[in-house]
N, C-alpha and C positions, 0 to 999 in steps of 0.2 A: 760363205754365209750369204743365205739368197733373200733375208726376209725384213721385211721395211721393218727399222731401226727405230723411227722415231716418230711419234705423232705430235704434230700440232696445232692444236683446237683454236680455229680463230672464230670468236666469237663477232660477227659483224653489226657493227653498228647501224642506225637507223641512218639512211643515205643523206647525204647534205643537201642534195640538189634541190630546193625548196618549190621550184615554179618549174615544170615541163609540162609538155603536152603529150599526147597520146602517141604522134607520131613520132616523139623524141624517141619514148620508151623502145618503141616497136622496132624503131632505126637498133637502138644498141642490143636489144635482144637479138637480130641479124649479126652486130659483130661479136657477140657474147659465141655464137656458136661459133662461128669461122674458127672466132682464137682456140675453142674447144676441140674442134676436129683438127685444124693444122698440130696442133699439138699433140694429137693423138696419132697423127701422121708421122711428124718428128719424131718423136719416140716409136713410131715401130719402124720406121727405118734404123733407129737403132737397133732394135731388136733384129730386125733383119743383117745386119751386118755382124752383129753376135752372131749369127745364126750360120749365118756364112764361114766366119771364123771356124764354132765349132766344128764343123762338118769337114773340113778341110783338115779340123788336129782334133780328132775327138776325145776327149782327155775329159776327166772328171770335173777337173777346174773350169776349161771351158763350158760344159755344160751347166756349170753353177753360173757360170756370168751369164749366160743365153738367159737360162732361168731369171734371174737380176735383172736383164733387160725387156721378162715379159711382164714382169712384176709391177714394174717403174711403166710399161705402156699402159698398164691399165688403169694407172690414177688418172690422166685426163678425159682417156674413153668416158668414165665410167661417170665424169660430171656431165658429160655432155646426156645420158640419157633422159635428161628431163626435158629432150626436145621427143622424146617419142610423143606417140598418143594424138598429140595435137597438128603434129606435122606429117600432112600425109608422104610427102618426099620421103621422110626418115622412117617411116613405121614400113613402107614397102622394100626399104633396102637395109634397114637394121640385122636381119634375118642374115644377112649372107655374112654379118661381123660377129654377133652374139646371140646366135641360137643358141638354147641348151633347156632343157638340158640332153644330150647326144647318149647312145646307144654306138662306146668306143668299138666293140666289136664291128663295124662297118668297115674301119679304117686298120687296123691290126689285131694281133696276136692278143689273145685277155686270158684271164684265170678261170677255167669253165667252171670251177666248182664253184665260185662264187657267183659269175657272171651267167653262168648256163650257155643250150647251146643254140637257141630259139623261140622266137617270142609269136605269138597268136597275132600281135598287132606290127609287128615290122617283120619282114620277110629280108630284109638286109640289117638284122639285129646282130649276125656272126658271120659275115659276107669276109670281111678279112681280105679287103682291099692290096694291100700289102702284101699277104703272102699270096696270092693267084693272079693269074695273067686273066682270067675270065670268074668271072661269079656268076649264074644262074638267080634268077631271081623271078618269083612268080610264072617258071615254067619259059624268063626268056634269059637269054644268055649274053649276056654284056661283056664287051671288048677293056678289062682296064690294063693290056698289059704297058700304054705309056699313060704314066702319072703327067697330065696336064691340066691346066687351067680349068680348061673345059672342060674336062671329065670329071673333075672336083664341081666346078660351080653349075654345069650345065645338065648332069648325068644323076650324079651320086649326091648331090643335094636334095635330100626329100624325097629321095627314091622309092619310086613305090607310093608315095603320097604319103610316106610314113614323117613328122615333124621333126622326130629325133633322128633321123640320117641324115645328122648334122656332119658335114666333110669338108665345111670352111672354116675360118674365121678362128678369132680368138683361143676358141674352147678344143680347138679341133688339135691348134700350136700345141693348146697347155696340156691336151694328153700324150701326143708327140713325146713334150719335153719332159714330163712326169712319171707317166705311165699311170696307171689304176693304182687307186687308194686303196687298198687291199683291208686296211686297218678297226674300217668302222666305223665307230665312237670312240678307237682307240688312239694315241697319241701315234701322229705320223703322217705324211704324204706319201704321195704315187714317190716308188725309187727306183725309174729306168735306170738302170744302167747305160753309162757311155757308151759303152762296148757295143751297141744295136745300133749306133749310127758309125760303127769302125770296120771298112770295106775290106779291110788287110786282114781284122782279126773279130770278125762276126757274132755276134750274141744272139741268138734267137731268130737267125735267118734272114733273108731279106733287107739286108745291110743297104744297099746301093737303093730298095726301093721306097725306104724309110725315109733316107735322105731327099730323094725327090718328092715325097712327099712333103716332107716338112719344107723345103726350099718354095716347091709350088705354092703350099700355103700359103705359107709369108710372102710371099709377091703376090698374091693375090690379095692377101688383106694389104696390102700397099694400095692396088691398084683400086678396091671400095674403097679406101679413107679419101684417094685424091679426088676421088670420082663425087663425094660427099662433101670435102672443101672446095670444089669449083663450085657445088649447088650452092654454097653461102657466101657467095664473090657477093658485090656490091648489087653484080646484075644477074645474079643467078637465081632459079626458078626456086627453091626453098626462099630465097630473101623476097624475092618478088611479092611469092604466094603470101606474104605476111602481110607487104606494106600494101597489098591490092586488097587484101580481107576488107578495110576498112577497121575505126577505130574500137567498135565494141567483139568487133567477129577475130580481129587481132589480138586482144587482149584476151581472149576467151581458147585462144590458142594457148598461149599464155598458162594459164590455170589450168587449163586440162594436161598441161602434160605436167604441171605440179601435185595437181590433185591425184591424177591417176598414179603416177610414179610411188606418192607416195599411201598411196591408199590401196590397190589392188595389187599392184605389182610388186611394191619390196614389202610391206606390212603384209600380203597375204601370200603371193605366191614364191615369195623368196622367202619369207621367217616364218610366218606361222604356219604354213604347212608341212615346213619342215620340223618345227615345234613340236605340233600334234601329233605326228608320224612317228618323232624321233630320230630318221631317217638320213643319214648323210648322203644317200642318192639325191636328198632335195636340196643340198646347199648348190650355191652359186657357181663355184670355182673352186668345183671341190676336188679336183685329180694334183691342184699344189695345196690347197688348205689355206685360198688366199679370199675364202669368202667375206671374213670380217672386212676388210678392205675396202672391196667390191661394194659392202651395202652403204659402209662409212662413206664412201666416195659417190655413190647412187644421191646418199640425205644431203652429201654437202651439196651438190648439183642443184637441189631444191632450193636451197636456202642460199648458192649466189646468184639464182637465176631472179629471187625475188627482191634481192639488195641489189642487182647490176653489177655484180663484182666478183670478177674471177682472176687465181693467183695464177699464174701461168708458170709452165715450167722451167722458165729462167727465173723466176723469183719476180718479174714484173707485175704489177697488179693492171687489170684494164676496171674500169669504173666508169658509171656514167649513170642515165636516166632510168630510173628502174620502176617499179611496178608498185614498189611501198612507197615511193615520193607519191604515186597519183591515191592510193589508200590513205596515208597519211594526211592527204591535203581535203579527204571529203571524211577521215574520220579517226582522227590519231588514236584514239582508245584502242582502235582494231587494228593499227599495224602493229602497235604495241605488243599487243595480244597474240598478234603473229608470230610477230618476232620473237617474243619470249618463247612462244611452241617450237620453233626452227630451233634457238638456241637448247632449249632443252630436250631433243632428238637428237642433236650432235653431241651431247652431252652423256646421253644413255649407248649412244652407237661408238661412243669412248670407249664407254667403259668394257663394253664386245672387244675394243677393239686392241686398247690394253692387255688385258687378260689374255686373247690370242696372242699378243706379242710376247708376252710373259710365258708362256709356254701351255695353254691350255685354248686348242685353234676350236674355230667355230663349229665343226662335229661335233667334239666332247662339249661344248656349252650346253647344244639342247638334245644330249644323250638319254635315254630315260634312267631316271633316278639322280641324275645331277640336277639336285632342288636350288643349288644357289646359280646355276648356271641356265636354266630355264628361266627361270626369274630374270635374271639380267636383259634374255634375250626380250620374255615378255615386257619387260619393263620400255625398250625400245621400240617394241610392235607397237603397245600402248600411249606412246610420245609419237610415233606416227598417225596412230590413229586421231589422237589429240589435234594436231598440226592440219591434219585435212581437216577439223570439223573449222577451224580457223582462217582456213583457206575457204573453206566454204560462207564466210562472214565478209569477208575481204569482198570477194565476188558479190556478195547483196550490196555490199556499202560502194562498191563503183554499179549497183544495178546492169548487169551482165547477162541477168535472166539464168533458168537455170541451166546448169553445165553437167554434163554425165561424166561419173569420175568412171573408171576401169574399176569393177568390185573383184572379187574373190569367193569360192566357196567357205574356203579354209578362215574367212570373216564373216562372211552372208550368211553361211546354211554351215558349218563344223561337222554337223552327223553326217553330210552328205560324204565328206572325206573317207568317210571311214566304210560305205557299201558298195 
């Protein structure tokens, strides 16, 4: 059994710290992320040693614990994204951990009749990394017969200038470990078989170059995480960049990647366009069906970045000077107001997120025609959307001037979705 057990909804309270200044704030925001990436780090070297494991005994069971250890790495990634948007450090290296959503035929073997066997806008849409020692691509003919680093992060990332030849990072692991959701709207994940990573005793060809692939990955998302926790060392150029902003341009970093996170990015291009679609090609993480997760853990990231308080994955809490102390101190009504938004978006992203645990995953929520299950998800888009307009108050009541949030169509324009 590979699938988080247990939620637990902490609802946080209004921070104690009554008297800080700006620089205080700015300071723990710096180590709010550190503990965020080292953590994300921690866990996928686990993952990576799962990883290792399997490969070595590829057995069913092992592949369910690799699974278990990709599951469990992406609760702290997935707080940490609310440093995008506002950091430019993060927004240029984010891409090589969590691009997606990915066009699997790049990297291996897919189901053509579902998948097809070519697309207008990516020329490495069925390239099949995996099975060929060469791929041809826009008339040139590229060398992958050794799966390395470089050929993943330096070649076949965005090959062609295509976004989705994605061939790093997180999403690249979870089709690896999964395979294609073959299922739809219908109840189920991707079901590789063990037997495709079994050198002795082969499934679908390419046994030996599966495994180098997934091994390369995984060191290679090691080698982004560390590369991401030195930039949030004490002296490193993400912390820098914060405390050098100055007090209004740092705190405006701050809300833009609260604002945007949740306003463009997981309210529109992570939920409601896959609402409106119906589409499980538009969920998150969708080749395990561990999207609900993913978004729950995207809104809690909101909501400790604006309390200064993140659980970390030994059960340690870190706390400190946060962003609703200095709201708080020029206008309690509106942290207030905040707070209760946060709390009740973690509250709607429950209940997504129960329900997928309960046996009905974030596909079949907003399937068409499942009316209690679109509801649910709208009801969460709606608590996001809610939560930016309050984030948007916060920011008048510290006078911030105004801040561009990341929109959406799939919120701004809806009919454009659809021509």
């Amino acid at each position: 059994m590979y699938r988080i057990s247990l939620l637990i909804l902490v609802l946080i309270p209004v921070s104690s710290f009554a008297t800080v200044s700006v620089n205080d704030v700015l300071e723990h925001y710096g180590k709010l992320a550190k503990a965020k990436y080292e953590d994300s780090l921690i866990s996928a070297q686990v993952l990576q040693s799962a990883i290792n494991s399997f490969v070595v005994n590829p057995t069913e069971d092992n592949l369910a614990k690799a699974k278990s250890a990709w599951l469990a790495a992406r609760i702290p990634y997935q707080q940490s994204e609310v440093y995008r948007f506002g950091n430019a450090i993060v927004d240029d290296w984010e891409g090589k951990v969590n691009a997606w959503p990915l066009d699997e035929g790049l990297i291996d073997y897919v189901n053509t009749g579902s998948y097809g066997t070519e697309s207008e806008e990516n020329p490495g849409y069925a390239a099949n990394v995996i099975g060929h020692s060469s791929i041809k691509i826009s008339g040139e003919t590229i060398d992958v017969s050794n799966i390395t680093k470089s050929l993943l992060a330096d070649t076949l990332q965005e090959l062609g200038g295509a976004e989705s030849n994605v061939a790093t990072g997180y999403h690249a692991i979870e089709f690896l470990l999964w395979g294609q959701d073959l299922n739809g709207t219908g109840p189920g994940a991707g079901n590789r078989p063990a037997s495709d990573f079994n050198t002795a005793n082969c499934t679908n060809g390419n046994c030996d170059r599966r495994v180098a692939y997934l091994q390369t990955a995984t060191d290679l998302l090691i080698d982004d995480l560390e590369w991401i926790v030195d930039r949030w060392s004490e002296d490193g150029a993400a912390t820098q960049n914060v405390m050098d902003a100055g007090n209004d341009q740092g705190l405006s970093i701050i809300f833009t990647g609260m604002g945007s996170l949740s306003y463009g990015e997981l309210a529109g291009e992570r939920m409601q366009l896959g609402l409106l679609l119906h589409d499980p090609e538009e969920e998150h993480d969708c080749f395990s069906d561990n999207t609900h997760a993913s978004h729950y853990y995207d809104a809690l990231g909101i909501q400790n970045i604006y309390h200064g308080t993140y659980r970390r994955i030994d059960g340690s809490i870190l706390k400190g000077p946060s962003v609703s102390d200095l709201v708080k101190a020029a206008n309690p009504e509106t942290d207030a107001a905040l707070t209760s938004a946060l709390n009740a978006t973690m509250i709607a992203m429950s209940n997504i997120f129960n329900t997928a645990e309960g046996g009905e995953a974030y596909d079949q929520q907003i399937a068409e025609g499942n009316a209690a299950g679109n509801q649910r998800v709208q009801s969460a888009i709606d608590m996001l959307k809610n939560q930016t307009r309050e984030i948007e108050n916060a920011v008048a009541v510290l006078n911030l001037g105004s801040i561009e949030f990341e929109g959406s169509d799939s919120l701004d324009d809806p009919e454009a979705v659809f021509e």
